[in-house]
PAFIRO-105510 format. One line per 10 residues: their letters; for each residue z, y, x of C-alpha. Coordinates in Angstrom, 1 decimal. Example, Ala and Ser with C-alpha at 12.3 -4.5 7.8 and 13.67 -1.06 7.14 Angstrom:
! PAFIRO-105510
AS = 7.8 -4.5 12.3 | 7.1 -1.1 13.7 .
! end
This chain:
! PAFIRO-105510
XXXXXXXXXX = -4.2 6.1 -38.2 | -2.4 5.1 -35.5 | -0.5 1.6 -35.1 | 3.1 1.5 -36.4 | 5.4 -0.3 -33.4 | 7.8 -1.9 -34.1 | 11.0 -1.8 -32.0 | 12.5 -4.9 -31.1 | 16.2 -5.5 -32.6 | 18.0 -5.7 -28.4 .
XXXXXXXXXX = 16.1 -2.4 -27.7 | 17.7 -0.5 -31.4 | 21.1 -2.0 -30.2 | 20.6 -0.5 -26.3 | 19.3 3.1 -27.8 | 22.6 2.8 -30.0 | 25.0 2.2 -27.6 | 23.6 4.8 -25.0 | 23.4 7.4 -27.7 | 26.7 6.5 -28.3 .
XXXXXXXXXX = 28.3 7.0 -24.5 | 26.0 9.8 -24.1 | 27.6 11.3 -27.3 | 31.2 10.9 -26.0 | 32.0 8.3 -28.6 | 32.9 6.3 -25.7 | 34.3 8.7 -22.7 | 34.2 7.8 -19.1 | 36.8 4.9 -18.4 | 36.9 3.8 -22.0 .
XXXXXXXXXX = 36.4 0.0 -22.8 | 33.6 -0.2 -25.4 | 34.5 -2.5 -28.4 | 34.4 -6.5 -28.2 | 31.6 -8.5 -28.3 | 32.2 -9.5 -31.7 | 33.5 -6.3 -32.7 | 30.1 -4.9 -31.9 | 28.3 -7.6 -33.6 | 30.0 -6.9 -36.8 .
XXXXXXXXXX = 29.2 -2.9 -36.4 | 25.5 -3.2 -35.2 | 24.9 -6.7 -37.9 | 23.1 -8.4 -34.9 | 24.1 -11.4 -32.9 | 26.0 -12.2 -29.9 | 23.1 -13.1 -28.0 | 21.5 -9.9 -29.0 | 24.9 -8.0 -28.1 | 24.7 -9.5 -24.7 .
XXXXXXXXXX = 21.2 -8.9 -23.5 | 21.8 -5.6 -24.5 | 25.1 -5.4 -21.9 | 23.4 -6.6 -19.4 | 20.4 -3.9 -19.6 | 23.1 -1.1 -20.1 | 24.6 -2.3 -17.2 | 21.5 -2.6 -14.8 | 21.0 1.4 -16.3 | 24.4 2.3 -14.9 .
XXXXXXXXXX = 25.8 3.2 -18.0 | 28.2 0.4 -18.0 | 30.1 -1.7 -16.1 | 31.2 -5.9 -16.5 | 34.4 -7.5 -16.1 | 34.5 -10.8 -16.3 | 37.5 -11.9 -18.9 | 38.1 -7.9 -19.3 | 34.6 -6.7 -21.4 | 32.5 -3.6 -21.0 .
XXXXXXXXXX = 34.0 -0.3 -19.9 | 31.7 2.8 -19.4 | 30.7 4.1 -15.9 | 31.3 7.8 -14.1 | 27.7 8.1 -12.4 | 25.8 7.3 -16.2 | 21.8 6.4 -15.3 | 22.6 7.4 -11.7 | 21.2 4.2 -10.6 | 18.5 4.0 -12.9 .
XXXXXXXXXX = 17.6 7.4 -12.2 | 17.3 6.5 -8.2 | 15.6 3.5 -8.6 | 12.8 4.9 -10.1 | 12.9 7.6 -7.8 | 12.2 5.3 -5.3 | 9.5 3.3 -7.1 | 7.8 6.6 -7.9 | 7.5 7.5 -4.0 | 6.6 4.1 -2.4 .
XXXXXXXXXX = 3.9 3.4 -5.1 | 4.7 -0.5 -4.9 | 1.1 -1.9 -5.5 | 0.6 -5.2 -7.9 | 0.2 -7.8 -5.2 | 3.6 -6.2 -3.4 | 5.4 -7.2 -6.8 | 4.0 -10.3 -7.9 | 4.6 -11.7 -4.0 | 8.5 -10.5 -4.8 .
XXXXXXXXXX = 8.3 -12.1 -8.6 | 7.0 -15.3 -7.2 | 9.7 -15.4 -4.7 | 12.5 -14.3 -6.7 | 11.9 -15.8 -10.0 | 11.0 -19.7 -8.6 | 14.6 -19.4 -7.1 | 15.8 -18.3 -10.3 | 14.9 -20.9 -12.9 | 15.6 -23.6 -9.9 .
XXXXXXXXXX = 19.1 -21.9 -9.7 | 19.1 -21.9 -13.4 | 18.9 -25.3 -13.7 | 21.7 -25.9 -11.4 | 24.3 -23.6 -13.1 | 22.9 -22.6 -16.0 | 25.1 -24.0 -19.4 | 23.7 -25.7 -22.5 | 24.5 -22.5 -24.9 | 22.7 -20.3 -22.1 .
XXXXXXXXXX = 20.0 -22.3 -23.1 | 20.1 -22.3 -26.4 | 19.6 -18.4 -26.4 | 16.4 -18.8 -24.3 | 15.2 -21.6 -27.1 | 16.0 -18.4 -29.3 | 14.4 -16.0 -27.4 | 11.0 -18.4 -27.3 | 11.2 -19.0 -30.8 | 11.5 -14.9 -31.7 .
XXXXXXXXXX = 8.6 -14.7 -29.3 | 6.4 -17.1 -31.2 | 7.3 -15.3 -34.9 | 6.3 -12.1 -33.3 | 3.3 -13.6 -31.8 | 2.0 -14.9 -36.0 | 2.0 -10.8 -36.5 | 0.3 -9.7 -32.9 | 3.4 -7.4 -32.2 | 2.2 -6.3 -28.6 .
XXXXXXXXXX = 5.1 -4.3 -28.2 | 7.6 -6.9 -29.0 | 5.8 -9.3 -27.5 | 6.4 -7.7 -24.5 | 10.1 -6.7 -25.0 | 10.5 -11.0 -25.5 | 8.6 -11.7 -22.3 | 11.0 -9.4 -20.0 | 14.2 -11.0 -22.2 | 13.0 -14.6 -21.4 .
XXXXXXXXXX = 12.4 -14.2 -17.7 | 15.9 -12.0 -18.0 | 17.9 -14.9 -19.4 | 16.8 -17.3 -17.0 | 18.0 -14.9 -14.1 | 20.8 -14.5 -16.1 | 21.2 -18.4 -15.8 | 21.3 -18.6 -12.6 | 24.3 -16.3 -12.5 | 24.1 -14.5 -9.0 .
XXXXXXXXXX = 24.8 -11.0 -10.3 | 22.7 -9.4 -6.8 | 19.7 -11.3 -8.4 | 20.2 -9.6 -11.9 | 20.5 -6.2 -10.8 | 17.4 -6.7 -8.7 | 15.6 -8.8 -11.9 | 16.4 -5.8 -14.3 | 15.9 -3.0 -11.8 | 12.3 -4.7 -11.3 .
XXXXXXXXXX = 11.6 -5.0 -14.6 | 11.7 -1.5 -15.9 | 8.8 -0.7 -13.6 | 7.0 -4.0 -14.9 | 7.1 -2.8 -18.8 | 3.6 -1.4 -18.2 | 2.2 -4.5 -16.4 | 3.6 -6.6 -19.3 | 2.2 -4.5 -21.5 | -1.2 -5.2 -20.0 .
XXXXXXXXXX = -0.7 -9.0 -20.0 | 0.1 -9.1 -23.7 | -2.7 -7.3 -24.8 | -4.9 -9.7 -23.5 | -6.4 -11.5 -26.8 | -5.5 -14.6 -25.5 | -2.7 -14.4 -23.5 | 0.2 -14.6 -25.7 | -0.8 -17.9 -27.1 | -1.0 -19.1 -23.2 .
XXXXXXXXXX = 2.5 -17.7 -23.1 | 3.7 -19.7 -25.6 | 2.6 -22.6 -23.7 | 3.5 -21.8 -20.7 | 7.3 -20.4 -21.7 | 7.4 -24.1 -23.0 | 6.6 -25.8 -19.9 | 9.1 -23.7 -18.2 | 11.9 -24.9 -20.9 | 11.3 -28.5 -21.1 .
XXXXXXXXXX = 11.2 -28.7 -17.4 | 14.6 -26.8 -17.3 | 15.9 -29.0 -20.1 | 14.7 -32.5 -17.7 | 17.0 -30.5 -14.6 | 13.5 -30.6 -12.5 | 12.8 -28.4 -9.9 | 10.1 -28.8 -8.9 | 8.3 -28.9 -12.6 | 10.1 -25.7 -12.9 .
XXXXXXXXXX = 9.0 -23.7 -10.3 | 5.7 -24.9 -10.5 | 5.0 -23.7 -13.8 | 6.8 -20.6 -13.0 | 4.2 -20.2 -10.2 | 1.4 -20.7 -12.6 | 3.0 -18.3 -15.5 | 3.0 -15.6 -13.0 | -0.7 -16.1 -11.8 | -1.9 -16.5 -15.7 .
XXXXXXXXXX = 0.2 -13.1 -16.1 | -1.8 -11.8 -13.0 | -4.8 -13.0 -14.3 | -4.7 -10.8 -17.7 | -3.7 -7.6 -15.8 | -6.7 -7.8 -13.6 | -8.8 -8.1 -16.3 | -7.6 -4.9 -18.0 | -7.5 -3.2 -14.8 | -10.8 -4.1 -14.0 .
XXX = -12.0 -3.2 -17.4 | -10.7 0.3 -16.8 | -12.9 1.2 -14.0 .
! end
């Protein structure tokens, strides 16, 4: 029989909201409910409610205003739908995106140390901690979902919405490579470790701790994949 997946809660939540738009619950213009509002509908939290926004957003399905909420976008998917047009046709090859994910993502935790607050945090603490229950049950699939929301959060940290859009817009072509990393027998217990590292480093405000471990997170990560790539030849 084949393995049962199970779907991470900020994935249900995404699928809900989109289905919704895409329904015509929510026309074109339309300001989606409240943050809490939408908490109390879906029974999930406000961390959960946010991630979710975020991804929506980076789908162009809906569009942030700061102090305003979420109102739904004209060109739905439109830039989704191009960006993985473009992935498609330039074939970006593993070592082209890991040189960009080193780059990008030792400025962002450094960044999200400087401007990142305490709750924003708290929600990667979360985040972490969901990642090591999921890890007791060897959810792959979650696992996975978890890594992409913990390197997410810290982006989101360093609040520079150009680095967002380019985090998330990245990230839906990494899925796969995650994927690989995870299924690694031992990799998600070096995650664990290494997602720690990565926290406490942020919590002490030191760069150079931060980005260092970030630097060797990626390259463990990098690691795994080339063994499953290597084991598929």
């Amino acid at each position: 029989m084949k393995e049962i997946k199970r779907i991470s809660v900020t994935t249900q939540v995404i699928d809900s909201i989109r289905e919704s738009i895409l329904q015509g619950t929510y026309p074109v213009g339309s300001k989606l409910p409240p943050e809490v509002k939408l908490c109390e509908m879906l029974s999930v939290s406000r961390s959960t409610v946010r991630e979710a926004m975020r991804s929506l957003q980076a789908e162009g399905y809906v569009e942030l205003i700061s102090g305003k909420g979420a109102f739904v976008k004209d060109n739905q998917g439109h830039d989704y739908d191009a960006i993985r047009s473009w992935f498609i046709e330039v074939a970006p090859t593993l070592k082209d995106t890991t040189e960009v994910r080193e780059a990008l993502e030792t400025l962002q935790v450094r960044m999200a140390i400087k401007r990142g607050s305490d709750e924003e945090l708290v929600i990667l603490q979360q985040i972490h901690q969901q990642f090591i229950e999921e890890n007791k049950v060897s959810n792959v699939t979650a696992l996975a979902e978890l890594d992409e929301q913990f390197h997410t959060q810290i982006c989101h940290m360093a609040h520079n919405p150009l680095l967002l859009k380019i985090n998330q817009l990245m990230a839906m072509e990494l899925k796969r490579y995650r994927l690989m990393s995870i299924s690694v027998k031992t990799s998600s217990d070096n995650t664990i470790r290494e997602h720690e590292l990565i926290i406490n480093a942020i919590e002490e405000r030191d760069n150079q701790k931060a980005a260092a471990y970030m630097l060797a997170h990626l390259g463990s990560s990098l690691a795994d994949i080339n063994k499953v790539l290597e084991g598929q030849k």
